[in-house]
BADREN-590138 format. One record per residue (C-alpha): y, z, x. Coordinates in nm, 2 decimals. Layout:
N
Y:Z:X
Y:Z:X
...
This chain:
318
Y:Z:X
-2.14:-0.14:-0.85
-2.13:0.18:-0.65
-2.38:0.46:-0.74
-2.18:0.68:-0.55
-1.99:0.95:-0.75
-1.61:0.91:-0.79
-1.43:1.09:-0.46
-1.72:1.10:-0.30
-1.64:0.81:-0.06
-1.29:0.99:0.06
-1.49:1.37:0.05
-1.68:1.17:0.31
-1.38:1.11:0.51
-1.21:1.45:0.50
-1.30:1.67:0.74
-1.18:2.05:0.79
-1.00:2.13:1.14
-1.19:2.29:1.41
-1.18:2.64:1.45
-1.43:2.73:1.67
-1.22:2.79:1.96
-1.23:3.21:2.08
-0.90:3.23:2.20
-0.72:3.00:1.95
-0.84:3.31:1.68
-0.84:3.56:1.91
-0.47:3.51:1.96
-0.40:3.42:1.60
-0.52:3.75:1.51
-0.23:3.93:1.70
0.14:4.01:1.62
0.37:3.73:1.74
0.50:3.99:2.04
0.15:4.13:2.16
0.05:3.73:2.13
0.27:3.66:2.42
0.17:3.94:2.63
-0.21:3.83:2.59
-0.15:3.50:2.67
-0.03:3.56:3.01
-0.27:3.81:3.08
-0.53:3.58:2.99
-0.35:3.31:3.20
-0.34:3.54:3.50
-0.68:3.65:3.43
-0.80:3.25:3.45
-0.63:3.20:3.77
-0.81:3.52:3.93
-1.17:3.34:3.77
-1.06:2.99:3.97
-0.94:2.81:3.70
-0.56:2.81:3.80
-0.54:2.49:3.66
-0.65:2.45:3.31
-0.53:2.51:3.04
-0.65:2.81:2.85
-0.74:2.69:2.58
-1.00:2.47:2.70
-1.11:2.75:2.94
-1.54:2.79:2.85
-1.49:3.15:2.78
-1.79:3.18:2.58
-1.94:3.11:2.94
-1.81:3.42:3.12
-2.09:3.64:3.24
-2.06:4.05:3.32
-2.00:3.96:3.66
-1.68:3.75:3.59
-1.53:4.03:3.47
-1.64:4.26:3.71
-1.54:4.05:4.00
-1.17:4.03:3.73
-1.12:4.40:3.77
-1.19:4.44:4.16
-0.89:4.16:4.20
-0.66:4.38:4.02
-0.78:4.66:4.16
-0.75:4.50:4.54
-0.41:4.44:4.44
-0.31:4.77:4.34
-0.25:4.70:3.95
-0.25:5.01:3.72
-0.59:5.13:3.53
-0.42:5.04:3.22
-0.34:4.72:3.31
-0.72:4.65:3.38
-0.78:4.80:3.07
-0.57:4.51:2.90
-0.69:4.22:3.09
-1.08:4.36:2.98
-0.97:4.41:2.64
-0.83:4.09:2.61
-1.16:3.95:2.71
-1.38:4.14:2.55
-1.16:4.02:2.20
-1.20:3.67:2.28
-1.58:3.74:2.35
-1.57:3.89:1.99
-1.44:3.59:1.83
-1.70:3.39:2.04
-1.99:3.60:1.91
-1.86:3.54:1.53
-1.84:3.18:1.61
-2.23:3.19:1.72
-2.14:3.09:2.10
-2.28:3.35:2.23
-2.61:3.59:2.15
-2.51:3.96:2.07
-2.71:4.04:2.39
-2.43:3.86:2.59
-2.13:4.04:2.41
-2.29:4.41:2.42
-2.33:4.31:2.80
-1.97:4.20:2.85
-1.82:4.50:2.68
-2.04:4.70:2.94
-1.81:4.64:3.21
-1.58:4.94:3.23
-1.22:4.89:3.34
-1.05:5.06:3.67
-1.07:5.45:3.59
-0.81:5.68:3.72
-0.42:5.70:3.58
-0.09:5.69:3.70
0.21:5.86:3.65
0.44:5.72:3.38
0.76:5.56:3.46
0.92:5.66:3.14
1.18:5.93:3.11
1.33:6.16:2.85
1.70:6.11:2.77
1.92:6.45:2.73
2.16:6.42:2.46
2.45:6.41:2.72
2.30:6.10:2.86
2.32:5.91:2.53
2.62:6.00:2.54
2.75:5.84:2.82
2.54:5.56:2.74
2.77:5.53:2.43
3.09:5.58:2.63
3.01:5.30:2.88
2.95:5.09:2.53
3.23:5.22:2.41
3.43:5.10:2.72
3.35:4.76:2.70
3.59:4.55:2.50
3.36:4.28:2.44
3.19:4.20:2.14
2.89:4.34:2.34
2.98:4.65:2.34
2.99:4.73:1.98
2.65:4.59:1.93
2.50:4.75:2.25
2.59:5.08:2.11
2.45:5.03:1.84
2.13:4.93:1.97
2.10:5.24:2.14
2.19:5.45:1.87
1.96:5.28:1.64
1.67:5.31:1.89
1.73:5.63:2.02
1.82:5.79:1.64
1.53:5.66:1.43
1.24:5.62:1.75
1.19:5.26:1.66
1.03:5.03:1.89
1.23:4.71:2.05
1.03:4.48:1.87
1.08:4.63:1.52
1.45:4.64:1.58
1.48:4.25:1.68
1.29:4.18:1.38
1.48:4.36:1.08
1.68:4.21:0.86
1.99:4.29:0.72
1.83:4.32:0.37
1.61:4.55:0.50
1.86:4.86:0.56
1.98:5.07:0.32
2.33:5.26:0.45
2.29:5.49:0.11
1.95:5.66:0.24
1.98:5.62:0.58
1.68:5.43:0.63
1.54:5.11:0.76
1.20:4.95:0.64
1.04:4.76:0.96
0.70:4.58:0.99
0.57:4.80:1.30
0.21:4.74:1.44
-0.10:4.64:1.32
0.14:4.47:1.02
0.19:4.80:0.87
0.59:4.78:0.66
0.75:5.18:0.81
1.03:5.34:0.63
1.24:5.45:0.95
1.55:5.71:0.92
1.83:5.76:1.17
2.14:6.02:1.14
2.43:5.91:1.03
2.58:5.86:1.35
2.35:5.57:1.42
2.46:5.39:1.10
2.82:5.46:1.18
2.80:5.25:1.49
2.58:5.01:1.30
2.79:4.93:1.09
3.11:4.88:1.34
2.91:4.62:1.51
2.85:4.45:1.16
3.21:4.47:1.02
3.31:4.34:1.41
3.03:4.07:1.33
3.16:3.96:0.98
3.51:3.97:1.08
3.47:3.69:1.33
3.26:3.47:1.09
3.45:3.16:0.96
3.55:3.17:0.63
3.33:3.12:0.34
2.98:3.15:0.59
2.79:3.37:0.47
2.65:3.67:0.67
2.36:3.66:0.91
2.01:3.79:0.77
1.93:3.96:1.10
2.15:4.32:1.29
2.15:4.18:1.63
2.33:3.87:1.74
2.27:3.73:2.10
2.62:3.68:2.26
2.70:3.43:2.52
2.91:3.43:2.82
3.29:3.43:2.66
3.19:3.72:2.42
3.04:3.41:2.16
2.85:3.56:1.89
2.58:3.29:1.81
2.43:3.25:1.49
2.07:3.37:1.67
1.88:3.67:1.68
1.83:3.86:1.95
1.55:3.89:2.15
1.32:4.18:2.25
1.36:4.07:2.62
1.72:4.09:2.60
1.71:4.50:2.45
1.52:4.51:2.77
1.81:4.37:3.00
2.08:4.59:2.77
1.94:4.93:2.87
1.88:4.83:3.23
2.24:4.69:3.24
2.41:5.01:3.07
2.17:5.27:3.20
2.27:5.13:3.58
2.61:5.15:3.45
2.59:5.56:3.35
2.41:5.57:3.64
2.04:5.58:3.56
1.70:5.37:3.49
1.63:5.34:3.18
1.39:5.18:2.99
1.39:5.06:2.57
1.09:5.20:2.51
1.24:5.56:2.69
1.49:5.57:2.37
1.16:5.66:2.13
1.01:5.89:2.39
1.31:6.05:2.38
1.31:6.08:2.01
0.96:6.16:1.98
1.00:6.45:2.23
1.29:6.58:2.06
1.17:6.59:1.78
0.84:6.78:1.92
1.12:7.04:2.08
1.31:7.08:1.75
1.09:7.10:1.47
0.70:7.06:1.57
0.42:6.81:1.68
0.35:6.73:1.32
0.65:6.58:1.17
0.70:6.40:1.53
0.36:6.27:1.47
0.49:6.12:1.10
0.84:5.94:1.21
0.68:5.82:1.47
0.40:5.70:1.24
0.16:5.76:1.48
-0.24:5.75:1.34
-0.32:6.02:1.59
-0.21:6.36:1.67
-0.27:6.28:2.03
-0.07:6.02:2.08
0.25:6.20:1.99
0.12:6.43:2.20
0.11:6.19:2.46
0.52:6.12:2.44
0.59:6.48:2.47
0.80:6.52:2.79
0.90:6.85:2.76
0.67:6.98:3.02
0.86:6.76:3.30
1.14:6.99:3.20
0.99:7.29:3.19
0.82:7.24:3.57
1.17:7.11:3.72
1.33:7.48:3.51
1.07:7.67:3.65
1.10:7.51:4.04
1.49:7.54:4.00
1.50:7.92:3.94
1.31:7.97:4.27
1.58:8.12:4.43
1.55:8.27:4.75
């Protein structure tokens, strides 16, 4: 007869998964979108370190040394990249570092001497732009235009970006449930997990809701509705059953703002909220729909002075 205790052949046998690995909780600690953008920096930073190819994953990054990422940040500098991009790969590191330390691979010595290493200083001038009301509107015209099922929901992807300031990610991630037409509003999971009541004029919810009648009217009968705004549509004008995807808000304003006859970018729409907003009323309630932590980062979305300098230059007559 055993004088083991009963179960305590099989606790034996279990045995908890392994979750020592930096990156693996480094990554898992991240919203699904920035979790993509930090894998391929991390990927691109690996290649510039030599290791090209292996996989990530089993990368030794516990083993990187303040002159690894040193000599990381002279390759992007060498190949022109911007000091905020530096500043992501080096902040990428030094959060897989962190989970390292946590883990007890490395001493705190060796993470206080990897966080030492600054990134490229210096800045660049944004690319971003602030759109005038005029230009949303012939954003909406070319929509407008367009007898495709596209067009309906294009518009009202602008219009929903542009009217409440939300970013592309938070609109390819609401559901249906999560809009209320009554209030105006729109309750979105924006970052660092935090749920954000967002409001847009009624405009927006207008041409929201003609791309959802449009939507509903084509659904076969007796299917219920989908739980998502945006549908991707395929070549024919086929409105799949899928959600869109932030990549593809990113092709939309390229395509439409080529087509009024500008660059625009997604993220432009909630600049030019923010710095309307800023122009309108004041730096505080901008600060508040944009649910911004800091003062200074609204701050940092104002565009008006670009309008002001270009007003100024213009009435330089001689």
């Amino acid at each position: 007869m055993s004088d083991q205790p009963p179960g305590a052949s099989r606790a034996q046998t279990l045995v908890l998964p392994d979750v020592s690995n930096p990156l693996r909780l480094y990554l898992a600690r991240l919203a699904p979108s920035s979790r993509q953008t930090m894998r391929y920096v991390l990927q691109d930073a690996a290649d510039r370190l030599g290791l090209g190819d292996a996989d990530i994953f089993e990368v030794p990054w516990h083993s990187l040394q303040p002159g690894h990422v040193t000599a990381l940040v002279a390759t992007l500098r060498d190949d022109d990249y911007a000091p905020n991009t530096t500043s992501l790969y080096v902040n990428a590191i030094r959060g897989v570092m962190n989970e390292a330390w946590r883990q007890d691979l490395i001493s705190h010595d060796q993470l206080l001497r990897i966080r030492s290493v600054k990134p490229m200083a210096g800045t660049r001038l944004g690319r971003g732009r602030n759109i005038r009301r005029h230009l949303i509107r012939d954003l909406l015209d070319v929509c407008a235009a367009d007898p495709r099922p596209q067009g309906l929901r294009d518009a009202a992807i602008i219009a929903i970006l542009y009217g409440s300031g939300m970013r592309k990610s938070e609109s390819v991630n609401i559901d249906l449930a999560q809009v209320d037409f009554e209030q105006r509003c729109l309750c979105v999971m924006g970052k660092g997990n935090r749920q954000l009541i967002k409001y847009a004029p009624a405009w927006a919810f207008e041409s929201l809701q003609r791309w959802l009648d449009l939507r509903r009217a084509q659904l076969p009968a007796g299917q219920p509705d989908d739980p998502f705004l945006f549908n991707r549509i395929r070549r024919g004008s086929h409105i799949t059953r899928e959600r869109i995807t932030k990549h593809a808000i990113y092709f939309i304003a390229r395509q439409r703002g080529q087509q009024a006859g500008v660059e625009i970018m997604p993220h432009d729409f909630r600049r030019s909220f923010i710095t309307r907003v800023i122009e309108e009323f004041d730096l505080s309630i901008a600060q508040k729909l944009a649910h911004h932590t800091h003062i200074a980062t609204t701050a940092s979305y104002d565009m008006r002075h670009e309008n002001e300098r270009r007003r100024v230059v213009d009435d330089l007559d001689l």
